[in-house]
C-alpha positions as CSV (number, residue, x, y, z in Angstrom):
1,X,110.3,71.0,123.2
2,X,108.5,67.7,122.9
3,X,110.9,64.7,122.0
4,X,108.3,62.8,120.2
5,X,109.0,60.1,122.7
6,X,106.1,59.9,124.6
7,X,104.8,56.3,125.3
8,X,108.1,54.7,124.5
9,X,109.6,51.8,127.1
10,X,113.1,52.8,128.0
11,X,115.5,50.5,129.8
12,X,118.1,52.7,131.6
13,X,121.0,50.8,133.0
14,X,122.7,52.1,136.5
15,X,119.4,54.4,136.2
16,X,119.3,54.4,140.7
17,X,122.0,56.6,140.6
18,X,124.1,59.7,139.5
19,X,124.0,60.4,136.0
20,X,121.3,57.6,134.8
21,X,119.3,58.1,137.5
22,X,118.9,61.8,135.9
23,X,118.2,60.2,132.6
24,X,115.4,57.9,134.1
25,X,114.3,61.0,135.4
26,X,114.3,63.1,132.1
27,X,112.7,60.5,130.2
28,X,109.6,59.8,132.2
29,X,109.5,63.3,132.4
30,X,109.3,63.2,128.4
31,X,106.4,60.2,128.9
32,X,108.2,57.4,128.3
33,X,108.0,54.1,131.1
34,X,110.6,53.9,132.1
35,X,113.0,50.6,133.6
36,X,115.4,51.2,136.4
37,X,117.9,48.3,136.3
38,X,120.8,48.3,138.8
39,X,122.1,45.9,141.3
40,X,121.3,47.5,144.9
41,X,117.3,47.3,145.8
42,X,117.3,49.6,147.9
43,X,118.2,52.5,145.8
44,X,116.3,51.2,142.5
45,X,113.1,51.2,144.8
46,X,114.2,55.4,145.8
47,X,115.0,56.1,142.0
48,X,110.8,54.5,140.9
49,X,109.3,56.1,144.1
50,X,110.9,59.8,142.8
51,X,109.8,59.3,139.3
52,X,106.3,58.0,140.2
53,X,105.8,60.8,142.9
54,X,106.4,63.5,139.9
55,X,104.0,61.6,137.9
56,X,106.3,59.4,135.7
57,X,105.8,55.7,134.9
58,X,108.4,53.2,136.0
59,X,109.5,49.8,137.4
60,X,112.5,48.5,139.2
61,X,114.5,45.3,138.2
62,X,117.4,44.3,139.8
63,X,120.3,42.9,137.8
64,X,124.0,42.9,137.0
65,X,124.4,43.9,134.0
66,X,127.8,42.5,133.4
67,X,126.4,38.7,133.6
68,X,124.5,38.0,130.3
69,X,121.9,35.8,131.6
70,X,121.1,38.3,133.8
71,X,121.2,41.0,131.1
72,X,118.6,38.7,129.2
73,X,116.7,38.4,132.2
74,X,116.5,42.0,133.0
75,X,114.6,43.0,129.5
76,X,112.5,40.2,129.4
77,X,111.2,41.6,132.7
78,X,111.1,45.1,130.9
79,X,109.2,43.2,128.2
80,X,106.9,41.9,130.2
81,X,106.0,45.4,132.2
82,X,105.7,47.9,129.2
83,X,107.0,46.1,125.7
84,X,110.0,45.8,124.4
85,X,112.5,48.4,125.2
86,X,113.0,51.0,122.4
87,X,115.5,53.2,123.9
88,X,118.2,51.9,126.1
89,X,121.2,53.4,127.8
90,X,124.2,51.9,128.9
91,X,126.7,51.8,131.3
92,X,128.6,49.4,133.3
93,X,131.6,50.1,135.8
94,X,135.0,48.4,136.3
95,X,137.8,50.3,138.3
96,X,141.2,48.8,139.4
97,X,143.7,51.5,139.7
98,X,146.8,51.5,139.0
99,X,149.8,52.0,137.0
100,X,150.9,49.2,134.1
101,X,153.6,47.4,136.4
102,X,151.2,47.6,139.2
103,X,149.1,44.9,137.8
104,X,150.2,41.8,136.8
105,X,147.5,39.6,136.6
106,X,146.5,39.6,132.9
107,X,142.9,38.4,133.9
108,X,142.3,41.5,135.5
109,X,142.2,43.0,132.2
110,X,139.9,40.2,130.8
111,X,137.9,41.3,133.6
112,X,137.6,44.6,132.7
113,X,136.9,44.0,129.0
114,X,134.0,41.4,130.1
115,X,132.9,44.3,131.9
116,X,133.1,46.9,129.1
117,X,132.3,45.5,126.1
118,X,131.0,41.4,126.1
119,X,128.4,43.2,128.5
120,X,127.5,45.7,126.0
121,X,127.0,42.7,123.3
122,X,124.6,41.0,125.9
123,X,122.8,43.5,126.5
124,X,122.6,44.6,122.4
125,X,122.0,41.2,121.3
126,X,118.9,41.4,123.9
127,X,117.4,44.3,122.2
128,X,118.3,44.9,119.0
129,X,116.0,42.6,117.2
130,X,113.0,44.1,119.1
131,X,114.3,47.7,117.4
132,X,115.3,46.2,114.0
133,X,111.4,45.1,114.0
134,X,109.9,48.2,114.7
135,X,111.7,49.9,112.7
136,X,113.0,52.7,115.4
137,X,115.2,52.6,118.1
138,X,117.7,54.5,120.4
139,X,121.0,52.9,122.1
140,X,123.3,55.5,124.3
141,X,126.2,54.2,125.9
142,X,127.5,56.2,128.7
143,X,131.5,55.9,128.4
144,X,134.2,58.2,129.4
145,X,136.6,60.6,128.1
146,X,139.7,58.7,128.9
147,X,138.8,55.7,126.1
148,X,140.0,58.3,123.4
149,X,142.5,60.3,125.1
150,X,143.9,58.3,128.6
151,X,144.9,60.6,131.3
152,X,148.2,59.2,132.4
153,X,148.1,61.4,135.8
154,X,144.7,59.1,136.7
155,X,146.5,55.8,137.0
156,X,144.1,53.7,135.1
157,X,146.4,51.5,132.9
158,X,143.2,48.6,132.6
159,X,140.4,50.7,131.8
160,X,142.3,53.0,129.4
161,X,143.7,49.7,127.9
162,X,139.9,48.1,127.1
163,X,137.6,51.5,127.1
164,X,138.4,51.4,123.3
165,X,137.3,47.8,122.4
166,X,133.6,48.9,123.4
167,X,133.7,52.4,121.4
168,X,135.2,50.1,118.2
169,X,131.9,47.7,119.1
170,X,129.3,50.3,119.4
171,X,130.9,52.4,115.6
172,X,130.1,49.1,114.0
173,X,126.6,48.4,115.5
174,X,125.8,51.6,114.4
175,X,126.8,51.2,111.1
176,X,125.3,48.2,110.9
177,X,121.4,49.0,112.1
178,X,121.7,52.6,110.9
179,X,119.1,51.2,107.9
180,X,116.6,50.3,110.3
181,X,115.7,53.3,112.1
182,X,118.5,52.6,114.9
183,X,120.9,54.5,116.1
184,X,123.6,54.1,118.3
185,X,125.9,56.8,119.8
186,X,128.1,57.2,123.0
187,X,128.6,59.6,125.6
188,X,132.0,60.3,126.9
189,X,131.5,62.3,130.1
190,X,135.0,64.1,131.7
191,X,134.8,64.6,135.4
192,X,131.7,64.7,136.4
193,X,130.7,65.5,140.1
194,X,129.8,62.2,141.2
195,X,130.2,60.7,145.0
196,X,132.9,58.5,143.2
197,X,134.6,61.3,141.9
198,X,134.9,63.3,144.5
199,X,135.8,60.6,146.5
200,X,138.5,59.4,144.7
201,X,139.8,63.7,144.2
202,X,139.7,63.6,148.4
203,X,141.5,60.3,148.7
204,X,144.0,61.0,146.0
205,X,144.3,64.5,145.4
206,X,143.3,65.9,149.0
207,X,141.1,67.8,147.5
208,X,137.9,68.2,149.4
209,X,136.0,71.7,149.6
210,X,133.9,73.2,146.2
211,X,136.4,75.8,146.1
212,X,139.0,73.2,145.9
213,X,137.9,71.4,143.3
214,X,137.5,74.6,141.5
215,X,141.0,75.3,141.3
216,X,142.5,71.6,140.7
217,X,140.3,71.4,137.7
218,X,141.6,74.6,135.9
219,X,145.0,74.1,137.3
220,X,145.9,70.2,137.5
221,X,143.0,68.7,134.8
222,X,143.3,71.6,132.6
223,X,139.7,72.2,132.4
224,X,139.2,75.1,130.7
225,X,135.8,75.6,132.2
226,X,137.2,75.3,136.1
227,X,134.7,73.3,137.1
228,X,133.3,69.8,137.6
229,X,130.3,68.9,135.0
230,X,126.9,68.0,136.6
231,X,125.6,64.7,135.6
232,X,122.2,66.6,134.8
233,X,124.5,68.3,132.0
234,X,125.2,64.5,130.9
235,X,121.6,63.7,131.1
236,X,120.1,65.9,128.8
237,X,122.0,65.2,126.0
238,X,121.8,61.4,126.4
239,X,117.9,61.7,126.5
240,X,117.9,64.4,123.2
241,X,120.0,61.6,121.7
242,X,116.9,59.6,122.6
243,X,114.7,61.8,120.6
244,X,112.9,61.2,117.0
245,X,114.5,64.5,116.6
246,X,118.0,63.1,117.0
247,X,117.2,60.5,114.4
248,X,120.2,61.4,111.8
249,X,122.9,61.6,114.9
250,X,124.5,57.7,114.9
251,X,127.7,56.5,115.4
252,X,129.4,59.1,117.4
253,X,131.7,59.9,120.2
254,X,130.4,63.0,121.8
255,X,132.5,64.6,124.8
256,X,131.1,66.7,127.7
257,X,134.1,67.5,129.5
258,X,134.0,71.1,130.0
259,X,136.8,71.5,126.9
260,X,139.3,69.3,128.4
261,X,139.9,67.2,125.6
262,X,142.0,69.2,123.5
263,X,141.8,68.3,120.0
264,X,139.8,70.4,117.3
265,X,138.4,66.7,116.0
C-alpha cells in the first residue's frame, strides 16, 4: 500500500534506536527524508548509514530532546536539510524506579514531568505552526501502557505518577489542530523486547533465556499473547498513523500490548 507520504520530511525522535529507529526505517522506506535526532553520535551516524544503504534519504542531528533550546535547535537543522518537518514522532525517556516511599525527593518527580510532557510542548510549539500552514500534518507520540493503567508489580511510582500529564497534553492538542489537517495520536506500547527490557526482566525478574520470557509473560504479566511485542509491531502502526490514509484517526490512545490491558474500552 502506498501511504501517500512520499516526499514528506519526517523528524523522528530517539530514531538511532529500538522502536524509532524502525520507524525511521519504515518511513524512508515509504519516501519520506527522514531526521534521526537522538543524543549518542555514534549510533545516529549507524541508524543514516542503514537507511541510506537501502536507498532512503536521511540526516543525523544530535540533540536532547528534553532541553527546549535544544529541541528548537534540532528542527531548525531539519528545516534547513529538507523543509519543515510534517510528520514527527515523539518519545523521550525518564526511569527512576522505585516504590512511593522510596523516593522522597519531590524534584525527582518535576524531573520526570520536565521530561514527559514540557518536552513534548517544546518540541510541539517547534512544529506546529509549520503544520497549521500547510494545512497537513502528523504528530505520534510513543508512550507506554502503564500512563492509563500503572503496573504496581513494576515499581514505577514517578513515571506512573506524570505519564498521564503528557496523554491529557497531547488529547487537547489534538483537539485543538484537528481543523487544520493535523493530527495527533499516541502510542502506548506494553513490553516490548527492547535491550532495556530485557535488561531490566534479567536484573529484576531473573529472567534471561527466550523460553523464559515466554512463560513470565503469560504467567506473571498476564499477557494473553505469551510473548514480548517486537518494536517492528510498534513501528508500523506509528508510521500508518503517519499516513494521508490515517487522516480521520486523532486524538487517541492506541495500546499494543499483546491484550494485556484488560478493559473492553
Amino acid at each position: 500500500m502506498d501511504f501517500g507520504i512520499r516526499g514528506r520530511t519526517a523528524l523522528v525522535t530517539g530514531g538511532s534506536k529500538g522502536m524509532g529507529r524502525d520507524v525511521a526505517r519504515m518511513l524512508a522506506a515509504e519516501g519520506c527524508r527522514v531526521a534521526v535526532v537522538a543524543r549518542t553520535k555514534a549510533d545516529i551516524d549507524d541508524a543514516v548509514a542503514s537507511i541510506r544503504e537501502q536507498g532512503g534519504t536521511a540526516v543525523g542531528i544530535t540533540a536532547d530532546m528534553t532541553d527546549g533550546e535544544q529541541v528548537r535547535r534540532a528542527v531548525a537543522e531539519v528545516r534547513e536539510a529538507f523543509g519543515p518537518p510534517s510528520i514527527v514522532i515523539g518519545q523521550t525517556k525518564f526511569t527512576v524506579p522505585g516504590d512511593f516511599a522510596d523516593i522522597e525527593d519531590v524534584a525527582t518527580y518535576t524531573d520526570s514531568f520536565q521530561t514527559y510532557t514540557v518536552s513534548q510542548v517544546n518540541l510541539l510549539h517547534a512544529v506546529l505552526p509549520a503544520m497549521r500552514d500547510a494545512g497537513w500534518g502528523r504528530f505520534v507520540h510513543i508512550g507506554s501502557a502503564t500512563a492509563k493503567e500503572p503496573v504496581g508489580n513494576i515499581h514505577h511510582a514517578v513515571a506512573n505518577a506524570t505519564r498521564p500529564s503528557t496523554i491529557g497534553l497531547l488529547k487537547t492538542v489534538s483537539d485543538e489542530y484537528a481543523r487544520y489537517g493535523i493530527t495527533v495520536n499516541t502510542v502506548a506500547p506494553g513490553w516490548i523486547e527492547t535491550q532495556n527490557a530485557v535488561d531490566y526482566l534479567r536484573a529484576n525478574a531473573g529472567v534471561a533465556t527466550e523460553d523464559e520470557r515466554r512463560s513470565w509473560m503469560l504467567d506473571n504479566a498476564r499477557v494473553p499473547a505469551a510473548r514480548m511485542g517486537r518494536s517492528d509491531e510498534i513501528a508500523s502502526l506509528i508510521v500508518y498513523l503517519c499516513s494521508a490514509q490515517a487522516g480521520y484517526v486523532t486524538g487517541n490512545w492506541i495500546e499494543v500490548d499483546g491484550g494485556h490491558h484488560r478493559s473492553a474500552f
